[in-house]
N, CA, C and O of each residue as an XYZ file, in Angstrom:
392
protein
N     150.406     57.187     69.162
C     149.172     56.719     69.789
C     149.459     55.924     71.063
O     148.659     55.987     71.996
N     150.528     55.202     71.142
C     150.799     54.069     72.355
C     151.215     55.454     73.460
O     151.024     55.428     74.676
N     151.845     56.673     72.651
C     151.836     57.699     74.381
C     150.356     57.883     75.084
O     150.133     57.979     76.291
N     149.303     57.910     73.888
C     148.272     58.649     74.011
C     147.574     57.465     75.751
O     147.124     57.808     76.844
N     147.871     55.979     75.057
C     147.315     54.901     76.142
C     147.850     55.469     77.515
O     147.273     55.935     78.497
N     149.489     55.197     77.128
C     150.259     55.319     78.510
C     149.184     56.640     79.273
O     148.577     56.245     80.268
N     148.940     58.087     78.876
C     148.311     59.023     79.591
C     147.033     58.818     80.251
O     146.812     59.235     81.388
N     145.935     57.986     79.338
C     145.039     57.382     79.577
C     145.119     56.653     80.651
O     144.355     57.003     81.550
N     145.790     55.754     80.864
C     145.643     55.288     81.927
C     146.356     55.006     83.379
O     146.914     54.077     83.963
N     145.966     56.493     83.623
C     146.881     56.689     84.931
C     146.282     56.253     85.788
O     145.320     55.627     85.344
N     146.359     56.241     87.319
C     145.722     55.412     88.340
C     144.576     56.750     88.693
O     143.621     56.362     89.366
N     144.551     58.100     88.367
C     143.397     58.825     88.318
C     142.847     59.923     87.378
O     143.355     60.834     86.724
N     142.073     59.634     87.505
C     140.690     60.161     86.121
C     141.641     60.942     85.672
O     142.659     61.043     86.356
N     141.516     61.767     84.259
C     142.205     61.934     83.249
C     141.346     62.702     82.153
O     140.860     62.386     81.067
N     141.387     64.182     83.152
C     140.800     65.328     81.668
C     141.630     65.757     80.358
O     142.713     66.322     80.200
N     140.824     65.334     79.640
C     141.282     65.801     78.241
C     140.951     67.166     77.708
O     139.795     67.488     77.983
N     141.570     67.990     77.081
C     141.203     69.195     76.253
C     141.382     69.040     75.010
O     142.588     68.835     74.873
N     140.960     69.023     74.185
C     141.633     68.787     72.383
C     141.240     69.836     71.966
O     140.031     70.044     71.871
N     142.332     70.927     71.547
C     141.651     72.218     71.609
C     142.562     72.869     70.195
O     143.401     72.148     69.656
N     142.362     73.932     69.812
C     143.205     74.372     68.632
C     143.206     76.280     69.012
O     142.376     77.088     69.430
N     144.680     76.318     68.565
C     145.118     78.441     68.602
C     143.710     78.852     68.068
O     142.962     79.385     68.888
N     143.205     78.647     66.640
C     142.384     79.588     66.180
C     141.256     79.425     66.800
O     140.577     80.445     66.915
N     140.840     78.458     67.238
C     139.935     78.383     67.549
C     139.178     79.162     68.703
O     139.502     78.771     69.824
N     138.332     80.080     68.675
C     137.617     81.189     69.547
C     137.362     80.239     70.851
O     138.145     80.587     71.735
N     136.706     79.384     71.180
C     136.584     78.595     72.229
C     136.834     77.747     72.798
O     136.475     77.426     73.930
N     137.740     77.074     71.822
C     139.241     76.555     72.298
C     140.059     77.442     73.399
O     140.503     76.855     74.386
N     140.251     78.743     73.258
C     141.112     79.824     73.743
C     140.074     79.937     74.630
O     140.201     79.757     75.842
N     139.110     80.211     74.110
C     138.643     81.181     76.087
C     138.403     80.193     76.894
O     137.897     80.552     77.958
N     138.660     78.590     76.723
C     138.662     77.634     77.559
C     139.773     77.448     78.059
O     139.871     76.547     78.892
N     140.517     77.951     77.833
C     142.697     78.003     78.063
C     142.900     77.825     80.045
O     143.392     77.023     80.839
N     141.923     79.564     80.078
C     141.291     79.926     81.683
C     140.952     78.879     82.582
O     141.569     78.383     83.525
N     139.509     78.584     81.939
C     138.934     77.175     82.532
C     139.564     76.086     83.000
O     139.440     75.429     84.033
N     140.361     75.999     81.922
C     140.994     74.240     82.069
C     142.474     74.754     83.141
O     143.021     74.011     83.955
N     142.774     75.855     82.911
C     144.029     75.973     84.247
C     143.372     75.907     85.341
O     143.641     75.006     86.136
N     142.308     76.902     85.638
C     141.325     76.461     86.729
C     140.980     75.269     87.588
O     141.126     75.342     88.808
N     140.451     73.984     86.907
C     140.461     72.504     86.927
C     141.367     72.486     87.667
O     141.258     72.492     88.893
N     142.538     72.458     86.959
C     143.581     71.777     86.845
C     144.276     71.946     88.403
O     144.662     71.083     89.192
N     144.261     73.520     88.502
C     144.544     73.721     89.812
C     143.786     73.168     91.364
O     144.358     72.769     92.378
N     142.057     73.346     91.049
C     141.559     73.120     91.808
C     141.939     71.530     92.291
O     142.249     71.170     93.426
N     141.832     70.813     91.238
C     141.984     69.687     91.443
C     142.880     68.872     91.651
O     142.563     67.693     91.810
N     144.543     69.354     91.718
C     145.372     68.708     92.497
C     146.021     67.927     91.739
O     146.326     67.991     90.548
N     146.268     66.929     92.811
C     146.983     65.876     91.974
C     145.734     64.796     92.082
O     146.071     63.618     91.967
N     144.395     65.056     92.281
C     143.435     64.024     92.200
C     143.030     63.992     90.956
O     142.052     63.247     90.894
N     143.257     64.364     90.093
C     143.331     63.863     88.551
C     144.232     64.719     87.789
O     144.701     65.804     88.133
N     144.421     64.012     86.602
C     145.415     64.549     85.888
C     144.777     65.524     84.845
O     143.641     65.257     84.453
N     145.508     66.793     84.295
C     144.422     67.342     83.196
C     145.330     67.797     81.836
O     146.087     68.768     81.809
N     145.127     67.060     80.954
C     146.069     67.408     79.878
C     145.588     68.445     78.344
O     144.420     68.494     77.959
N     146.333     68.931     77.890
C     145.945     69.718     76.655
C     146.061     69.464     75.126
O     146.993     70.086     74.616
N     145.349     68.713     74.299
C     146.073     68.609     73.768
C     145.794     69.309     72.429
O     144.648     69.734     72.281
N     146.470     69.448     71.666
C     146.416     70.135     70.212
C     145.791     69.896     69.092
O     146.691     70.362     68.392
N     144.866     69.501     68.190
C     144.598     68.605     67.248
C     145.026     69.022     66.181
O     144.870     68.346     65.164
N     145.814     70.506     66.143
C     146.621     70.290     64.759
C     148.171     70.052     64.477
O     148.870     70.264     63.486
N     148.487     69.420     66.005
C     150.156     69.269     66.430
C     149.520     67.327     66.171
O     150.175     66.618     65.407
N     148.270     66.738     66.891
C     148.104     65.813     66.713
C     146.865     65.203     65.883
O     145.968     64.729     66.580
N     146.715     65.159     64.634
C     145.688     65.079     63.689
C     145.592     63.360     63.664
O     144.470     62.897     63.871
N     146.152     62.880     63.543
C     146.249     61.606     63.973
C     145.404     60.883     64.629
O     144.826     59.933     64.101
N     145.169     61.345     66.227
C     144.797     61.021     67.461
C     143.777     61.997     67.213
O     143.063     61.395     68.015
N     143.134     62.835     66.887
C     141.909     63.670     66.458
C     140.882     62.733     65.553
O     139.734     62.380     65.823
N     141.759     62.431     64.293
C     140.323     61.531     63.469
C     140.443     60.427     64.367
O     139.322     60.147     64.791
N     141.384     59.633     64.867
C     141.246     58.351     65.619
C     139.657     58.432     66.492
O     138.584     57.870     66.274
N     140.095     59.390     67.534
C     138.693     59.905     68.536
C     137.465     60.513     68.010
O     136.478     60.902     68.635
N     137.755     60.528     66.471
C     136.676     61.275     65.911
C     136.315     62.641     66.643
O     135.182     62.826     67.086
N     136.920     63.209     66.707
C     137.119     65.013     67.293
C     136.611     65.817     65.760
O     137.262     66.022     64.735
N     135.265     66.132     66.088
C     134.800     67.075     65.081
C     134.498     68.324     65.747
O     135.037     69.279     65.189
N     133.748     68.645     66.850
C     133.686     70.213     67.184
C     134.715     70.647     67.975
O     135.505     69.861     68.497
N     134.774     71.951     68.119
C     136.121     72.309     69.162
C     135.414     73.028     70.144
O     134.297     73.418     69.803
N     135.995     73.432     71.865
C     136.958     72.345     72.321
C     136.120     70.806     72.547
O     134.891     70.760     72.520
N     136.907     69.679     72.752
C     135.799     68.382     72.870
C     136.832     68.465     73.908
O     137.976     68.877     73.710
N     136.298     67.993     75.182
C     136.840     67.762     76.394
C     136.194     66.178     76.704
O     135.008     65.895     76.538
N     137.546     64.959     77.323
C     137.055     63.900     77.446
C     137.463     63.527     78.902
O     138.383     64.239     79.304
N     137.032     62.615     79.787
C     137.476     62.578     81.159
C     137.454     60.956     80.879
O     136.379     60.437     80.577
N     138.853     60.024     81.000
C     139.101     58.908     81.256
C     139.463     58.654     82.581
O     140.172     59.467     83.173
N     138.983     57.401     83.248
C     139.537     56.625     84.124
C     139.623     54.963     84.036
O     138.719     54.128     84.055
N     141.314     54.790     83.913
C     141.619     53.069     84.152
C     141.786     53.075     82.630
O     141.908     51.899     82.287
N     141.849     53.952     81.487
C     141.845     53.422     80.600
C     140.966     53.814     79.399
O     141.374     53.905     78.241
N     139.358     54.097     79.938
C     138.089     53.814     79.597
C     137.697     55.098     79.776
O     137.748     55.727     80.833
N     137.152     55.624     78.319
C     136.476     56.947     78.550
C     135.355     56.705     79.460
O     134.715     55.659     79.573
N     135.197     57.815     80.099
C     133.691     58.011     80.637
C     132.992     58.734     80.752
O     131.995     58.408     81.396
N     133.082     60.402     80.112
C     133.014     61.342     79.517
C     133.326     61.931     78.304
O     134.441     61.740     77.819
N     132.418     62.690     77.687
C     132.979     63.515     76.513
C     131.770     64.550     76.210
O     130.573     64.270     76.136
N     132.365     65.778     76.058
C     131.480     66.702     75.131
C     131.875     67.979     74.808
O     132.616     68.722     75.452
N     131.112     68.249     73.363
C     131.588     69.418     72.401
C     131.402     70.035     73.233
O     130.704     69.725     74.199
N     132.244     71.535     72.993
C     132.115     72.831     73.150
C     132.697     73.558     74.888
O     133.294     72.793     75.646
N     132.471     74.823     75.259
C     132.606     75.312     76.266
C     132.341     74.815     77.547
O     131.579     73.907     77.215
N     132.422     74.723     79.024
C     131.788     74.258     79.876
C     132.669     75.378     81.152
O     133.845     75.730     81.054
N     131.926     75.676     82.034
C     132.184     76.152     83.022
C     133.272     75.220     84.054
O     133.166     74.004     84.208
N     134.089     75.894     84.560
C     135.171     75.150     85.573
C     134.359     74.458     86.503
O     134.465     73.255     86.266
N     133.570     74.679     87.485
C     132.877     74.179     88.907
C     131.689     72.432     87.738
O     131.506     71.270     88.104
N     131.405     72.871     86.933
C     130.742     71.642     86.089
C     131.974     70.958     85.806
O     132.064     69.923     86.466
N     132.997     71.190     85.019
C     133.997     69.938     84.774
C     134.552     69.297     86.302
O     134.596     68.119     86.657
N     134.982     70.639     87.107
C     135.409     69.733     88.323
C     134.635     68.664     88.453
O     134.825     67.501     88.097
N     133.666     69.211     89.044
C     132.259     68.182     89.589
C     132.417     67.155     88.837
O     132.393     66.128     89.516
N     132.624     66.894     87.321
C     132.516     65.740     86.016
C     133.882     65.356     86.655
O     133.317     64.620     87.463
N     135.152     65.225     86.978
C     136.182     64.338     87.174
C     136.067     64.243     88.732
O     136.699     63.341     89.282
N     135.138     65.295     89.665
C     135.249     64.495     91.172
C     134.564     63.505     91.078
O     134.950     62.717     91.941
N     133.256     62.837     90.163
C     132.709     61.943     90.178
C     133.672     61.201     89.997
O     134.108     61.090     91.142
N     134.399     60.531     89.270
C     135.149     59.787     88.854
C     136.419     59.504     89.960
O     137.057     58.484     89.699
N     136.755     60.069     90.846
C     137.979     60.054     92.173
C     137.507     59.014     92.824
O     138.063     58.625     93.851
């Protein structure tokens, strides 16, 4: 959990994926989130993470639907929500935050 802080709080915003293999929309979000990731540089960071490599850090965040995508900055969530989302909407959700 103390890695999970260190990632959290980088000096910019900080997309989360908590996503799982079986999961049908977990996977077709795989696309999406490389997408982000690219568009967006090094102006935020975008990480992936597993919730059945990390179950731990899943009930901690209370992660019940899949994918739950969260966007921190400084520390402090400031985003979160179940399910699918289009690339040009998440960008837009972490350029607010730059």
């Amino acid at each position: 959990m103390s890695k999970f802080g260190e990632l959290i709080s980088a000096h910019v915003p900080v997309l989360i994926d908590f996503y799982t293999e079986w999961n049908e929309s977990s996977v077709s979000m795989h696309e999406v989130i490389r997408d982000v990731a690219a568009a967006l540089g090094d102006k935020a960071k975008v990480i992936k993470i597993d919730v059945d490599k990390n179950q731990e850090l899943a009930e901690a965040l209370r992660i019940k639907g899949l994918p739950t995508l969260m966007v921190y900055k400084n520390g402090q969530m400031v985003w979160r929500q179940s399910g699918e989302l289009d690339a040009n909407s998440l960008i837009s959700i972490v350029q607010d935050q730059i």
